[in-house]
C-alpha positions as CSV (number, residue, x, y, z in Angstrom):
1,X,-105.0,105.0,-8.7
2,X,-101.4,107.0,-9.3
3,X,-99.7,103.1,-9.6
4,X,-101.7,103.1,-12.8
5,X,-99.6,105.9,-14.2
6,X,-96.6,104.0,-13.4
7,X,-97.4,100.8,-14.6
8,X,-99.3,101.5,-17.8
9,X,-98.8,103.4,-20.9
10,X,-98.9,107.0,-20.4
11,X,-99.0,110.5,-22.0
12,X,-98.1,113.4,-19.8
13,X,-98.8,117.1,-20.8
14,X,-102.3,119.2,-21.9
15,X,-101.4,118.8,-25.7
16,X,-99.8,115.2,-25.4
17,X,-103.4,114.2,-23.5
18,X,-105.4,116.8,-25.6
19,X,-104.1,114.1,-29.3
20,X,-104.6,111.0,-27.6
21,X,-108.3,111.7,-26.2
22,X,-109.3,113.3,-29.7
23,X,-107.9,109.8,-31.1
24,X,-110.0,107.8,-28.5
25,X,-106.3,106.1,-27.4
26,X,-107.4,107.0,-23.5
27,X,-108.4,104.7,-21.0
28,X,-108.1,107.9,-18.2
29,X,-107.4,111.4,-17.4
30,X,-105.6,112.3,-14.3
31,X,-105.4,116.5,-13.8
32,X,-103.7,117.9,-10.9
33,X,-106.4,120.1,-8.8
34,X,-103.5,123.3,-8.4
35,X,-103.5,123.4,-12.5
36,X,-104.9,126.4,-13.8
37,X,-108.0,126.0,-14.8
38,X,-108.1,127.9,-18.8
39,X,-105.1,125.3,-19.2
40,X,-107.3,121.8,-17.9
41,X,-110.9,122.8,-19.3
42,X,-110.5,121.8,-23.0
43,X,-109.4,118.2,-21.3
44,X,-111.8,118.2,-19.1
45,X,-114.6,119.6,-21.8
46,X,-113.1,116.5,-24.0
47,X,-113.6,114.0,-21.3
48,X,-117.1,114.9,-20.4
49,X,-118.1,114.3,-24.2
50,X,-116.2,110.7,-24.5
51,X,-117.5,109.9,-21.0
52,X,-113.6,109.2,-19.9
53,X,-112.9,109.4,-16.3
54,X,-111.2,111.8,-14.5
55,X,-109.2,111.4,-11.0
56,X,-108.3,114.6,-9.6
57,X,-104.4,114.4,-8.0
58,X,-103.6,116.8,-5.3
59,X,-100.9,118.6,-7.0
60,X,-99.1,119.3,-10.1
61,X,-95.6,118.0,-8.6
62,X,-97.4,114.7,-6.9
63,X,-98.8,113.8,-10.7
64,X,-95.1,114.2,-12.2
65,X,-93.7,112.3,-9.5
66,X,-96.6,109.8,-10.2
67,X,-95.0,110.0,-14.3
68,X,-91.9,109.1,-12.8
69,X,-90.7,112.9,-14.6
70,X,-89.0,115.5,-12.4
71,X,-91.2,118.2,-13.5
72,X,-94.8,119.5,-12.2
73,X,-97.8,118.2,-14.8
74,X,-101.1,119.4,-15.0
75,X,-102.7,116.7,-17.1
76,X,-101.6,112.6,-17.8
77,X,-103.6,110.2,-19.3
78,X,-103.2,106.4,-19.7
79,X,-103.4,104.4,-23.0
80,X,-105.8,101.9,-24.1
């Protein structure tokens, strides 16, 4: 599932994800499972009421490696 993230159009961050879901442009959500959880539950609120899926990634640092950025993320999405 992480090959998604590097071969389709992405969004990477809580706020970045957060735009895109309110503006239906999301196909999925990944969230990292060591993210704190008052940062991930608006996204995760937001995906329950647009019925997007969600794939749970290990850890914050394996998602941003997935992003092909060299910083942890808590949240990514990819586009529609």
């Amino acid at each position: 599932m992480l090959t998604n993230l590097k071969e389709k159009k992405k969004v990477v961050g809580v706020k970045q994800a957060k735009r895109a879901i309110t503006n239906d442009e999301v196909n999925m959500v990944f969230i990292a499972k060591d993210a704190e959880p008052k940062v991930v539950k608006d996204i995760i609120q937001l995906c329950n009421e647009k019925t997007i899926e969600i794939i749970y990634v290990e850890s914050m640092k394996e998602l941003g490696k997935a992003c092909s950025i060299d910083v942890n993320a808590a949240v990514a999405a990819t586009l529609k």
